[in-house]
C-alpha positions as CSV (number, residue, x, y, z in Angstrom):
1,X,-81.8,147.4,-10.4
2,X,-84.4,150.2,-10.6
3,X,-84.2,152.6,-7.8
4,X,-86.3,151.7,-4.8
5,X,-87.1,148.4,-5.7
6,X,-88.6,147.0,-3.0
7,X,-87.1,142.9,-2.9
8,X,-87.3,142.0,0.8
9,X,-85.1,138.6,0.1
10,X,-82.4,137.4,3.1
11,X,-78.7,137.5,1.7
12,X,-78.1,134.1,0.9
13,X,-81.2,134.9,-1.7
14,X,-80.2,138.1,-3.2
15,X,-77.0,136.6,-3.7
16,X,-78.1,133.3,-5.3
17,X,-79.9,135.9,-7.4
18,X,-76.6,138.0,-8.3
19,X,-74.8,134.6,-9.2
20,X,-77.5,133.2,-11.4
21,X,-77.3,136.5,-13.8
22,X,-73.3,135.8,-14.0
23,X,-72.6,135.0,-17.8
24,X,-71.7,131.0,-18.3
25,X,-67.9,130.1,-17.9
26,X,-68.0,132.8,-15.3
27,X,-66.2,130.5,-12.9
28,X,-68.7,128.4,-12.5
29,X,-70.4,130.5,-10.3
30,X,-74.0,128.8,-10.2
31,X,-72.8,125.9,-9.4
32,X,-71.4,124.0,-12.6
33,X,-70.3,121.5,-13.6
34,X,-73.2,119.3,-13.6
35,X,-74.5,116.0,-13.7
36,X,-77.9,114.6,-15.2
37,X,-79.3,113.3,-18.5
38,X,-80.8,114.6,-21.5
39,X,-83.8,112.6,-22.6
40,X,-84.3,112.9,-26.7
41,X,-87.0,112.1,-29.4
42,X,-87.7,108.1,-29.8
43,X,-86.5,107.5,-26.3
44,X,-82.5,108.3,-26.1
45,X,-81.1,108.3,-23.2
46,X,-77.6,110.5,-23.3
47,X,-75.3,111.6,-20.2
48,X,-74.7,114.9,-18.8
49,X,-71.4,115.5,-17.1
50,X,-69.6,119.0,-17.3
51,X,-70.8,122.3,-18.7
52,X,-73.8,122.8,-20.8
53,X,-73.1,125.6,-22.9
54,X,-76.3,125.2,-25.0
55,X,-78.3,126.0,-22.0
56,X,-76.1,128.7,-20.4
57,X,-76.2,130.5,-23.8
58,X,-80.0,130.8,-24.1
59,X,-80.2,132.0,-20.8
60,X,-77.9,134.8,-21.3
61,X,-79.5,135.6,-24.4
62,X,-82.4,135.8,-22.6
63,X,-81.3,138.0,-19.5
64,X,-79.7,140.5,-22.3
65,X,-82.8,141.0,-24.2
66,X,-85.2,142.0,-21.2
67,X,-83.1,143.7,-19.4
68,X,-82.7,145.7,-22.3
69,X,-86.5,145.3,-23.2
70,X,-86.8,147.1,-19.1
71,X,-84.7,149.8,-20.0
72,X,-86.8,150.5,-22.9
73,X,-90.2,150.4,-20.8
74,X,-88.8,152.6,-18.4
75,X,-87.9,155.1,-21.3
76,X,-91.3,154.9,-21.9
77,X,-92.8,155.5,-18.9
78,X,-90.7,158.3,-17.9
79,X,-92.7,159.9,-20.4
80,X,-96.1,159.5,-18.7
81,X,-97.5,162.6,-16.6
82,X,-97.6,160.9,-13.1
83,X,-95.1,158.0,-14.3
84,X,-92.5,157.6,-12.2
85,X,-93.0,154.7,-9.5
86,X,-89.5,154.0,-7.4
87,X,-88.7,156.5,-4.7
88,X,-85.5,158.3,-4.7
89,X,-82.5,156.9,-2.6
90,X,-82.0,158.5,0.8
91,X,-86.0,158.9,1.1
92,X,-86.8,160.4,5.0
93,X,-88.2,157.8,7.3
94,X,-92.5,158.4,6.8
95,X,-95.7,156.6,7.8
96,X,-98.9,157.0,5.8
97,X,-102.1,155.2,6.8
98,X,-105.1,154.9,5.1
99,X,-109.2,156.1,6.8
100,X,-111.2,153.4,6.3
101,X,-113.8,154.0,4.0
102,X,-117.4,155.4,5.7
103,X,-119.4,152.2,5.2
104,X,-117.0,149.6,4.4
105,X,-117.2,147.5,7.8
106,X,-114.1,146.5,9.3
107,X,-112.5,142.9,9.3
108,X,-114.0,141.4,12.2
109,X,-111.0,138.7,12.4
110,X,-108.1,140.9,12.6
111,X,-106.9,144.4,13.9
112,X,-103.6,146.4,13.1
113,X,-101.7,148.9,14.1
114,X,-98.4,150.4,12.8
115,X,-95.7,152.5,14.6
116,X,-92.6,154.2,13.7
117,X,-92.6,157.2,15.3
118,X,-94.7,158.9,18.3
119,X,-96.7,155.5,19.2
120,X,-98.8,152.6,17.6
121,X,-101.7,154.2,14.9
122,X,-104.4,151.6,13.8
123,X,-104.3,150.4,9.9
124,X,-107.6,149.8,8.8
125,X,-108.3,145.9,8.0
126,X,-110.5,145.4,5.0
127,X,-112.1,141.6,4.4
128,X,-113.1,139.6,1.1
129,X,-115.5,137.1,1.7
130,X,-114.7,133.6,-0.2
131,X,-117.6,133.9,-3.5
132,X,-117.1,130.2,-5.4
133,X,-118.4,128.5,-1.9
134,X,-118.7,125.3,-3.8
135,X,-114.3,124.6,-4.2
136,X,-113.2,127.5,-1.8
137,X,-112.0,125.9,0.9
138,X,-110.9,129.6,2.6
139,X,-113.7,131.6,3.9
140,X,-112.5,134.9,3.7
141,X,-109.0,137.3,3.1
142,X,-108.5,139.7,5.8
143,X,-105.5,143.3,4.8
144,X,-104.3,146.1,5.7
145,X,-102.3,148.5,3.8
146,X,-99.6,151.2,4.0
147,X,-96.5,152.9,3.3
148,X,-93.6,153.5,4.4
149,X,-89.9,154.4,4.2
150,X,-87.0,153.9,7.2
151,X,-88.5,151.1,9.6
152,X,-91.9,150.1,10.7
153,X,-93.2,148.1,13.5
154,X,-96.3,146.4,13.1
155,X,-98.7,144.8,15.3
156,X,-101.4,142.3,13.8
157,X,-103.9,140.9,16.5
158,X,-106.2,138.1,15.9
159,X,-109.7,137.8,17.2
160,X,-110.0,134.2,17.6
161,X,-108.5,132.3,20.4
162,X,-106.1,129.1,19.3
163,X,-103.3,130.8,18.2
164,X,-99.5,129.2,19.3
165,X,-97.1,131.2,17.5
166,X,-97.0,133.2,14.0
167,X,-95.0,134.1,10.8
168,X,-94.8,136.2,8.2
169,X,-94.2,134.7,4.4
170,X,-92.8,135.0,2.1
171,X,-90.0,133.1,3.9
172,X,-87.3,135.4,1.1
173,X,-88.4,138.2,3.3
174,X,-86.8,137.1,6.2
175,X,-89.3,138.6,8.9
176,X,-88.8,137.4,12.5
177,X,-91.7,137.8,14.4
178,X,-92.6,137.5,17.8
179,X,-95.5,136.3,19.3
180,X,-97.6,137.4,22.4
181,X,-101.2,136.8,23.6
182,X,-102.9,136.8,19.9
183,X,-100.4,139.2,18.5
184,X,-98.1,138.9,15.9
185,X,-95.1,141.5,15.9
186,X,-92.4,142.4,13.8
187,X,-90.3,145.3,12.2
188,X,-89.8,146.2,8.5
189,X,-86.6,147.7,7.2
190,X,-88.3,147.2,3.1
191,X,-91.8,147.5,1.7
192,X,-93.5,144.2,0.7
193,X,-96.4,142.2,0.3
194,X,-96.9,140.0,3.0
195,X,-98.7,137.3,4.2
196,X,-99.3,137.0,8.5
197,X,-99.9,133.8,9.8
198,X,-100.6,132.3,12.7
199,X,-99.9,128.7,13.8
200,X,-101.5,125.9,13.5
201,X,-103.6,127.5,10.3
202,X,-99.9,128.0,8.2
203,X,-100.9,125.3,6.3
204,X,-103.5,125.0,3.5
205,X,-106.4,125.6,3.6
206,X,-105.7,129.2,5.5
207,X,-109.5,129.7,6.9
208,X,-108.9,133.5,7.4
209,X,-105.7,135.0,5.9
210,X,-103.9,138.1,6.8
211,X,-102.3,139.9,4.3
212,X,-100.1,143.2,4.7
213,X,-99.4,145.1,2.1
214,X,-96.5,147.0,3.3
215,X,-96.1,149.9,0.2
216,X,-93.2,152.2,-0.5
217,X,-94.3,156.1,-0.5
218,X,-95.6,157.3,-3.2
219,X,-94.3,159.3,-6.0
220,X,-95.7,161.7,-8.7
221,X,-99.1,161.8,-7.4
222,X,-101.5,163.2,-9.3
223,X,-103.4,166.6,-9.2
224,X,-107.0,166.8,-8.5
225,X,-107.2,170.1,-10.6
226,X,-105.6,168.4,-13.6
227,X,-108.4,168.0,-16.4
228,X,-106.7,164.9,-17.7
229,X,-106.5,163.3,-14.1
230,X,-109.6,161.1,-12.9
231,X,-109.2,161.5,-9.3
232,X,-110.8,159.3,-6.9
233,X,-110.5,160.6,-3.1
234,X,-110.7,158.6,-0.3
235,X,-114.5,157.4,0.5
236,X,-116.9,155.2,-1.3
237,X,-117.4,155.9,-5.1
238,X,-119.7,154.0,-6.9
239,X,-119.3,154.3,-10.8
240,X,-120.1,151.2,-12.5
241,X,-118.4,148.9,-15.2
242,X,-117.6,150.0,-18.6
243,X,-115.7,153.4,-17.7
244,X,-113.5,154.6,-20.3
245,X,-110.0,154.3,-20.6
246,X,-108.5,157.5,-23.1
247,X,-105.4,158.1,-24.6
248,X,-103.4,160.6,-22.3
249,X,-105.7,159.8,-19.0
250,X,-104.3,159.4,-15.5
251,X,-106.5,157.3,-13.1
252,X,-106.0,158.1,-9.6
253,X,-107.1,156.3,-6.8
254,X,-106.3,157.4,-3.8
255,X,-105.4,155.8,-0.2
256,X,-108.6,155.5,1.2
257,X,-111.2,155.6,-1.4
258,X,-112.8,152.4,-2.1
259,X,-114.6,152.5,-5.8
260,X,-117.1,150.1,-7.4
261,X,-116.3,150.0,-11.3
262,X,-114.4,148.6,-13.7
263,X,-112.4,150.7,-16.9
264,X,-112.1,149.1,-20.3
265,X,-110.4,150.7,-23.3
266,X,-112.9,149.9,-26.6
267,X,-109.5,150.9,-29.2
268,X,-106.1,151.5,-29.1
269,X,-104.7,153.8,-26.3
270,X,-101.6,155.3,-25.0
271,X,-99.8,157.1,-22.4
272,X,-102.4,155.9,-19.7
273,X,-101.3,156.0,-15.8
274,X,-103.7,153.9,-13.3
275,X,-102.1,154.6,-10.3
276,X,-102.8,154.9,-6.6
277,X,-102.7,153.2,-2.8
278,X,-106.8,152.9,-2.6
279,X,-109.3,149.9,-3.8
280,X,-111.3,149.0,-7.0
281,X,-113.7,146.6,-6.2
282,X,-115.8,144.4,-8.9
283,X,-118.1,142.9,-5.6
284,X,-121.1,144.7,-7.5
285,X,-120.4,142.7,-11.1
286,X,-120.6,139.2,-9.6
287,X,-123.5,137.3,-10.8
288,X,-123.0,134.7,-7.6
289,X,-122.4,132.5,-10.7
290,X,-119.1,131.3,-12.4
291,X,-121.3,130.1,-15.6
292,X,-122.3,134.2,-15.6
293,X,-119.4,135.4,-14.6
294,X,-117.5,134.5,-17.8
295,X,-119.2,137.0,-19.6
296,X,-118.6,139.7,-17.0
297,X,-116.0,142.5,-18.1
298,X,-112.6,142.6,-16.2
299,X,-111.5,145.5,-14.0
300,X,-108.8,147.2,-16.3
301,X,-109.1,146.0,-19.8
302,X,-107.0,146.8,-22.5
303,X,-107.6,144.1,-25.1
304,X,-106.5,146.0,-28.1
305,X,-102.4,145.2,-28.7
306,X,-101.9,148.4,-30.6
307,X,-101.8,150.1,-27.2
308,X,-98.8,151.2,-26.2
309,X,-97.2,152.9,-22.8
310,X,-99.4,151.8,-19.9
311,X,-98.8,151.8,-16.0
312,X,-100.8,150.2,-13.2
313,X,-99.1,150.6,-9.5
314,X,-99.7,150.6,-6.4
315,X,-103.8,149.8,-6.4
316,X,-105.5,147.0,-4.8
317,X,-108.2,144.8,-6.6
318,X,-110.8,142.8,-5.1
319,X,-114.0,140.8,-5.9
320,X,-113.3,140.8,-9.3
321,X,-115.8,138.5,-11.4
322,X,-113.2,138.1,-14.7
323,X,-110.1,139.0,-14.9
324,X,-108.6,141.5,-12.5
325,X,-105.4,143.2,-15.1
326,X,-105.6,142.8,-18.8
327,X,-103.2,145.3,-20.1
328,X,-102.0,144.2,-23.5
329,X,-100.1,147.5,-24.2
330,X,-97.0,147.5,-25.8
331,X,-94.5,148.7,-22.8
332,X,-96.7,147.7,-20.1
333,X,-95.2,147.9,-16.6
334,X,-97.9,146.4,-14.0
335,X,-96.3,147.2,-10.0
336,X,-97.2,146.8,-7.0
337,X,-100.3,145.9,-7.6
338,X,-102.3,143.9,-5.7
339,X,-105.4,141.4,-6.4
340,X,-107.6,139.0,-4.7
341,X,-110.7,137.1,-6.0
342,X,-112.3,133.7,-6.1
343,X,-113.7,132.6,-9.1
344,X,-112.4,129.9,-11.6
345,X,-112.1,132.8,-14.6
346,X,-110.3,135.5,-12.6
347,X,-107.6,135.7,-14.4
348,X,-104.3,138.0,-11.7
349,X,-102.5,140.1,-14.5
350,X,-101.5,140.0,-17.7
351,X,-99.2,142.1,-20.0
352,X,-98.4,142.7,-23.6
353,X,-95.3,142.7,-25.7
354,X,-92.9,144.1,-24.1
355,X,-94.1,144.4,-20.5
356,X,-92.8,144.4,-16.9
357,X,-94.7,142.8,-14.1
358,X,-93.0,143.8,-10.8
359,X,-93.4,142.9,-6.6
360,X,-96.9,142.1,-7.3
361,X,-99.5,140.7,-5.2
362,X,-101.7,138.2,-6.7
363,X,-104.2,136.0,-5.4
364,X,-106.5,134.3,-8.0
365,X,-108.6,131.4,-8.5
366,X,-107.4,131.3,-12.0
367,X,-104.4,131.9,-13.9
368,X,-101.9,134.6,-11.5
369,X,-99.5,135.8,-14.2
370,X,-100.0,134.8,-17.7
371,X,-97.1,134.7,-19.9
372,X,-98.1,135.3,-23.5
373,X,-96.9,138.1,-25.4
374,X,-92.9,137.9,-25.5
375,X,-90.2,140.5,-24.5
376,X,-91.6,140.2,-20.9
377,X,-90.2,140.5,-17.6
378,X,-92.1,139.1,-14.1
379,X,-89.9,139.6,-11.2
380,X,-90.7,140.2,-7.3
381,X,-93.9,138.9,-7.3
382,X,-95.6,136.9,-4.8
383,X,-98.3,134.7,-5.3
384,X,-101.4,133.2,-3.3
385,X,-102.5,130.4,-5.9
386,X,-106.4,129.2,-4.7
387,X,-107.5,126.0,-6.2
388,X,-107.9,126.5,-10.2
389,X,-105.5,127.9,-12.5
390,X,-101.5,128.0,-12.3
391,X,-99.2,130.8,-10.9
392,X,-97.0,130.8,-14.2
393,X,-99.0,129.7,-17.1
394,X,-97.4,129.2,-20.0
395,X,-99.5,128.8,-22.9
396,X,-103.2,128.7,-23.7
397,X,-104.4,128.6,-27.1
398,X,-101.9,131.1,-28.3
399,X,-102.0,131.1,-32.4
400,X,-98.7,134.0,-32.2
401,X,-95.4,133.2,-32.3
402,X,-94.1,134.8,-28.2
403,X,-90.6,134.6,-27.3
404,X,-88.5,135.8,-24.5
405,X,-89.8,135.6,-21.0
406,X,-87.5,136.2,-18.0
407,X,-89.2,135.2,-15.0
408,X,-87.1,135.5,-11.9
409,X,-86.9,136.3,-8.2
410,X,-90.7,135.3,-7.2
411,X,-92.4,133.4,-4.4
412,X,-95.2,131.5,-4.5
413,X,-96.5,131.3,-0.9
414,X,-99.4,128.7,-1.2
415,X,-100.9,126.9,-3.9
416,X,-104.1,125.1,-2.9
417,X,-104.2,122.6,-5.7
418,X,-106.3,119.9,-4.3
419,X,-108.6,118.1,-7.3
420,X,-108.0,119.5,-10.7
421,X,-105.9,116.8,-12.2
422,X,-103.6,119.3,-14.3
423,X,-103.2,122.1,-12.3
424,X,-99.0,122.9,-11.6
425,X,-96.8,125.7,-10.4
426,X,-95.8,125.9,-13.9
427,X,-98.2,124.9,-16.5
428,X,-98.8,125.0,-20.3
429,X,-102.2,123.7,-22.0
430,X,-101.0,125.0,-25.3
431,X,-103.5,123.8,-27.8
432,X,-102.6,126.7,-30.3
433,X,-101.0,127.1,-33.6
434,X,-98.0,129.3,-32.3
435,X,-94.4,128.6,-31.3
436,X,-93.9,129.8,-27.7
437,X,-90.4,130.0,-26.6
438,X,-87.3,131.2,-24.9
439,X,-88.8,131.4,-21.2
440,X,-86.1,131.8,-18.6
441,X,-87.2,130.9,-14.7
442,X,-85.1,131.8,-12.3
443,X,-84.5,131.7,-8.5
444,X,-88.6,130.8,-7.9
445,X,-89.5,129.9,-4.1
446,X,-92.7,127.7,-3.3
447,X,-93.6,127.2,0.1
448,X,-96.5,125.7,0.2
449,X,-98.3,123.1,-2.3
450,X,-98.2,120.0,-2.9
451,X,-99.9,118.7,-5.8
452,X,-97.7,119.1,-8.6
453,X,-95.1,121.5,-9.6
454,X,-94.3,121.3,-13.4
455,X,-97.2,120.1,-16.0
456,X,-96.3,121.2,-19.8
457,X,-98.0,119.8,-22.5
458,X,-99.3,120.2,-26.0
459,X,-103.1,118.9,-25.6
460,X,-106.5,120.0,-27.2
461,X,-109.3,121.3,-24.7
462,X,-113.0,121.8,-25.3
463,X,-112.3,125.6,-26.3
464,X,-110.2,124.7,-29.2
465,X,-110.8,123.9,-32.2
466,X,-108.0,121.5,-33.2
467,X,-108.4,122.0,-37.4
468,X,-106.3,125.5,-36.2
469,X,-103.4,123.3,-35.9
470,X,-101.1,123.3,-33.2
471,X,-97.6,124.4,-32.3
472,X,-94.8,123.5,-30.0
473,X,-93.0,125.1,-27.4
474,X,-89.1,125.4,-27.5
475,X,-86.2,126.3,-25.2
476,X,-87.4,126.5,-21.9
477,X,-85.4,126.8,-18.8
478,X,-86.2,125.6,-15.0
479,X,-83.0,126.8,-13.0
480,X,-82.5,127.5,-9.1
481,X,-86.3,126.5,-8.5
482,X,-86.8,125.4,-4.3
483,X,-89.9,124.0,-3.4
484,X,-89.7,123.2,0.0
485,X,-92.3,120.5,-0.1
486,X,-93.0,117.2,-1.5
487,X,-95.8,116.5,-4.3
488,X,-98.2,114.3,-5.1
489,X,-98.4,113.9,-8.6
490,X,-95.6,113.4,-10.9
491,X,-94.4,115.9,-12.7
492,X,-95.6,115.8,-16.9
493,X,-93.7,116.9,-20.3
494,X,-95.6,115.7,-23.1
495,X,-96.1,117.2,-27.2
496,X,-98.8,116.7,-29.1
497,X,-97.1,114.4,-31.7
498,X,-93.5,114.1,-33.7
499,X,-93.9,117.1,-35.5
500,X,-95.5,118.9,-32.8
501,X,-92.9,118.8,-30.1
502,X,-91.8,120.2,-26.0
503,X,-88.2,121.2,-27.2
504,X,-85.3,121.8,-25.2
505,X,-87.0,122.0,-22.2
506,X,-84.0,122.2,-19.1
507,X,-84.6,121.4,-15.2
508,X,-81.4,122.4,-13.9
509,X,-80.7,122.8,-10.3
510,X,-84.5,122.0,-9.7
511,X,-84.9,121.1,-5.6
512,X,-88.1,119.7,-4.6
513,X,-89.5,116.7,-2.8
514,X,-86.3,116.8,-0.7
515,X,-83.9,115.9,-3.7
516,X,-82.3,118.1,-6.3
517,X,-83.5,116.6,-9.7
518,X,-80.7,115.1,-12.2
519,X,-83.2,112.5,-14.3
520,X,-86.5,111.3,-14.1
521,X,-86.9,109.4,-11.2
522,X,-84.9,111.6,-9.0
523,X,-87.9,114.4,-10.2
524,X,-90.7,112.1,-10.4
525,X,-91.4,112.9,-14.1
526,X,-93.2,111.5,-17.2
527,X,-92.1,112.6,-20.4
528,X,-93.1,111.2,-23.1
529,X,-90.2,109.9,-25.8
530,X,-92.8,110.3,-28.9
531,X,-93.7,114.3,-28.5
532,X,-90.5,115.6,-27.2
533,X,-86.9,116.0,-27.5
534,X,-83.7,117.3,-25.6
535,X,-85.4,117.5,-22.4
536,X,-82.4,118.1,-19.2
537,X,-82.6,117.4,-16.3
538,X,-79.3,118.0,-14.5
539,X,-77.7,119.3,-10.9
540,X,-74.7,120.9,-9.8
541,X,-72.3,118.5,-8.6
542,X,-70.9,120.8,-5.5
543,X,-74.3,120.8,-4.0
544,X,-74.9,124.2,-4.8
545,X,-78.7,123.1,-5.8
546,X,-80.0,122.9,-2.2
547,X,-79.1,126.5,-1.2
C-alpha cells in the first residue's frame, strides 16, 4: 500500500479487503466453497457447488497486472517536479486551515471549526448552489476543507433548527459522532472525504449537504519563483477557459485561492503536475442550460492519448458545466481530488491507459468514474451519485479494445436515482465496436440508493450509429459488493444478439436487498438467455457474504 494512504475503513473492512486479494485455493479465505448457478447461452441452467477456479484465476490475473501497472505509475510520477503525493510515515501531528477567499460569501447553512492543539479555529464553509433546478432535487452542497496529520476534532454546526442526532458517512470510516444542540462532533485519527449529516435529512434527497474534506499535509509544494510553476495564491483569480496545459508545467493552486478557469491541453503533453488544496470553479462557463452546456469545455482536459505522465491531487472542483477531469494520459494518477457539479453532462474523472484513480471525492450528475481505457486502478474513492449518470460506468460507445480494471475498496454514499429507467450502481450502455473486458470489483459499499444496482447491456442509443458495429463485453467480476438497501428495479444483463454477447459475467458474494445473491431470483435479475452466456451468480456457503 502506498505510504500515507489515507483508507479510513473499520477492521472488519480492511480485513475483508486483505482476504479478498489472497490468491484462490488460499484456504478458502473469502469465503469458498460456494453455491449458485451459472446461467449459459440458449437458456442452460447448470449448478454451482465447490470452487470456481475459472473465476478465482481472472481475478488474480487481474490484481497482478495493476498492481504492477501502480508500481509503474508511481515510477512515473516520481519523476515529476512537485510529484510526490503520500506523506512520509511518522509525519508530526499539524493543522492547516484555509482563509476564505475575499468575496466568496460564506455558507450560510453551516459553520466549522477544527481543533487539535491550542483551542477550536474556524474552517471556512464554501456552498454550491443546485444549477439543473428542473431534476435536482438538493438545493445546495455546503464544505469545508483541511489538513491534517495526528488527530483532529471537528465541530460542524448547522443553522437550521430540526436537527435530532448526526453521522458521518462513509459508514467504512467508522466515525462516531456526538451530538449537542445543532452540533455535530467527532475526532479523526486518518484524512478522508466525508460526508456530515444530520438526522432526519440522512436520507435522499439531502436538501443541504455537508461535506468535509479532511486532507493529509501536503508534500512537494511547489515554488512561486519556479518559471515552470503556475502558481495560484490564495484569493480570487479570475482567468478564464481555454488556459494551456504545456509539457513540463506544474499547476499550483494553493489552499485558499479560489480561481475561475478551466486548462485544456490542444496536443500531446507530458510530465504535467496539477496540484494543490485550493478551488477551480467553472460557475462562470455555465450557460444556465444543459442543451448549451454540452458544448462547454471541461475544467482539466487532456483529450489527446499520446499524453503521458500526468497528476491531479488534492484540488477541489466545482460548478463545472462539462466534465470536471478528463485526463487521458498514459500513467495518469488522479488523488484526492474532489468534484461537485449538477448538470446531466458533468462527467467526475476519467483516466487513460494505465491510470490510478485514488480516495477521490466525486459528486456528479453524470457519469463519477468512467472506466474506459484498460490497465486502470480506482480504489478509495467515495461517491455522491445525483440523479443522471452511474458511479461505475462501464462502457459507452467505446470502438477500442480496454482490458483490465481493478476496482476495489470504494463507497458509494448516496445515489439519487429516482426516474431515469437505466440508471445503476454499475452500468454499461456499450453500443461500440470494442471488446471491453477483465474488470475486477471488489469490496464496494453502497449506502444509500435504491433504484437499481447492476444494469449491463449491449444496446444502441441515439448517439450511435449502429452500421459501426458493436462489441461485447467479457469476464467481469461482482465480488464482496454490500448494499445495505433494497431496490426497486430488477437488476438487467442483456447482449445485443448471439454473436454480440455479456460473457462471463460473475456476481459472487453480492449482498443486497437483505439476501446474498446465488441465482436469479434471490438477486432479482433479468438476463437474457439469447445475448449472453456463463453468467454466475454464486455465494459462500459459510455465510461469509453478509460481513
Amino acid at each position: 500500500m502506498p505510504r500515507g494512504l489515507p483508507i479510513l475503513a473499520a477492521a472488519a473492512a480492511a480485513a475483508a479487503v486483505a482476504l479478498a486479494l489472497v490468491p484462490a485455493g488460499a484456504a478458502h479465505a473469502d469465503g469458498a466453497p460456494y453455491t449458485g448457478k451459472q446461467y449459459d447461452f440458449g437458456g442452460t441452467i447448470t449448478q454451482i457447488s465447490g470452487d470456481v477456479p475459472v473465476v478465482d484465476d481472472i481475478a488474480n490475473s487481474i490484481t497482478a497486472s495493476t498492481a504492477a501497472t501502480v508500481d509503474e505509475i508511481a515510477a512515473h510520477r516520481a519523476t515529476l517536479p512537485y510529484g510526490d503525493i503520500y506523506p512520509a510515515p511518522g509525519t508530526p501531528d499539524q493543522l492547516t486551515t484555509y482563509p476564505g477567499p475575499a468575496g466568496i460569501p460564506a455558507s450560510d447553512q453551516y459553520s466549522v471549526t477544527v481543533e487539535q492543539a491550542g483551542g477550536p479555529v474556524p474552517s471556512f464553509v464554501y456552498k454550491s448552489l443546485a444549477r439543473k433546478t428542473d431534476t435536482n432535487r438538493e438545493l445546495d452542497t455546503s464544505w469545508t476543507s483541511f489538513s491534517f496529520s495526528g488527530a483532529v476534532t471537528v465541530r460542524v454546526t448547522r443553522a437550521r433548527p430540526g436537527a435530532t442526532g448526526c453521522l458521518v458517512r462513509p459508514y467504512s470510516a467508522a466515525v462516531v459522532t456526538g451530538f449537542s444542540g445543532s452540533t455535530c462532533t467527532f475526532t479523526l485519527a486518518r484524512p478522508g472525504n466525508l460526508s456530515v449529516e444530520f438526522e432526519p435529512e440522512i436520507h435522499n434527497p439531502v436538501p443541504h449537504p455537508m461535506l468535509v474534506f479532511a486532507n493529509p499535509p501536503e508534500v512537494d509544494v511547489p515554488s512561486p519563483g519556479d518559471p515552470n510553476v503556475r502558481y495560484f495564491g490564495p484569493g480570487v483569480h479570475t482567468i478564464g477557459a481555454g488556459q494551456p496545459i504545456t509539457s513540463g508545467q506544474t499547476i499550483y493552486v494553493a489552499g485558499g485561492a479560489f480561481v475561475s478557469g478551466g486548462f485544456i491541453a490542444t496536443g500531446p503533453v507530458s510530465n504535467v503536475t496539477i496540484k494543490g488544496r485550493g478551488i477551480i470553479s467553472g460557475l462562470f462557463m455555465d450557460t444556465g442550460s444543459q442543451e448549451l452546456n454540452k458544448n462547454q469545455p471541461g475544467m482539466i482536459d487532456i483529450a489527446d492519448q499520446a499524453s503521458s505522465n500526468v497528476l491531479v491531487e488534492g484540488v477541489t472542483f466545482v460548478d463545472a458545466p462539462r466534465f470536471n477531469v478528463r485526463a487521458l494520459a498514459r500513467y495518469t494518477t488522479i488523488h484526492n481530488v474532489k468534484t461537485m457539479s449538477w448538470w446531466y453532462s458533468t462527467d467526475g474523472m476519467v483516466g487513460g491507459n494505465k491510470s490510478l484513480l485514488e480516495n477521490n471525492f466525486v459528486k456528479s450528475n453524470d457519469d463519477s468514474i468512467k472506466l474506459f481505457w484498460g490497465d486502470t486502478t480506482a480504489r478509495g474513492n467515495t461517491i455522491w451519485q445525483l440523479e443522471n449518470g452511474a458511479p461505475f460506468m462501464i462502457s459507452w460507445n467505446i470502438h477500442e479494445n480496454s482490458q483490465t480494471f481493478h476496482v476495489y475498496d470504494n463507497d458509494v454514499i448516496h445515489a439519487e436515482h429516482y426516474q431515469i429507467e437505466k440508471s445503476g450502481i454499475f452500468r454499461s450502455l456499450h453500443a461500440g465496436s470494442g471488446t471491453l473486458s477483465r474488470y475486477l470489483f471488489d469490496d464496494i459499499r453502497i449506502e444509500n440508493a435504491t433504484w437499481r444496482l447492476f444494469y449491463l447491456t449491449i444496446e444502441n442509443n441515439k448517439w450511435y450509429d449502429p452500421a459501426r458495429g458493436h462489441g461485447e463485453i467479457d469476464q467481469v467480476i461482482f465480488r464482496n459488493i454490500h448494499a445495505y438497501t433494497t431496490y426497486q428495479k430488477p437488476n438487467v444483463v442483456q447482449g445485443f444478439d448471439s454473436t454480440h454477447k455479456m460473457r462471463n459475467i460473475n456476481f459472487q458474494n453480492v449482498y443486497a436487498n437483505g439476501v446474498c445473491f446465488n441465482n436469479v431470483q434471490a438477486g432479482n435479475f433479468t438476463v437474457d438467455p439469447a445475448t449472453t452466456n456463463a453468467v454466475r451468480i454464486y455465494r459462500s456457503t459459510d455465510g461469509s457474504c453478509r460481513t
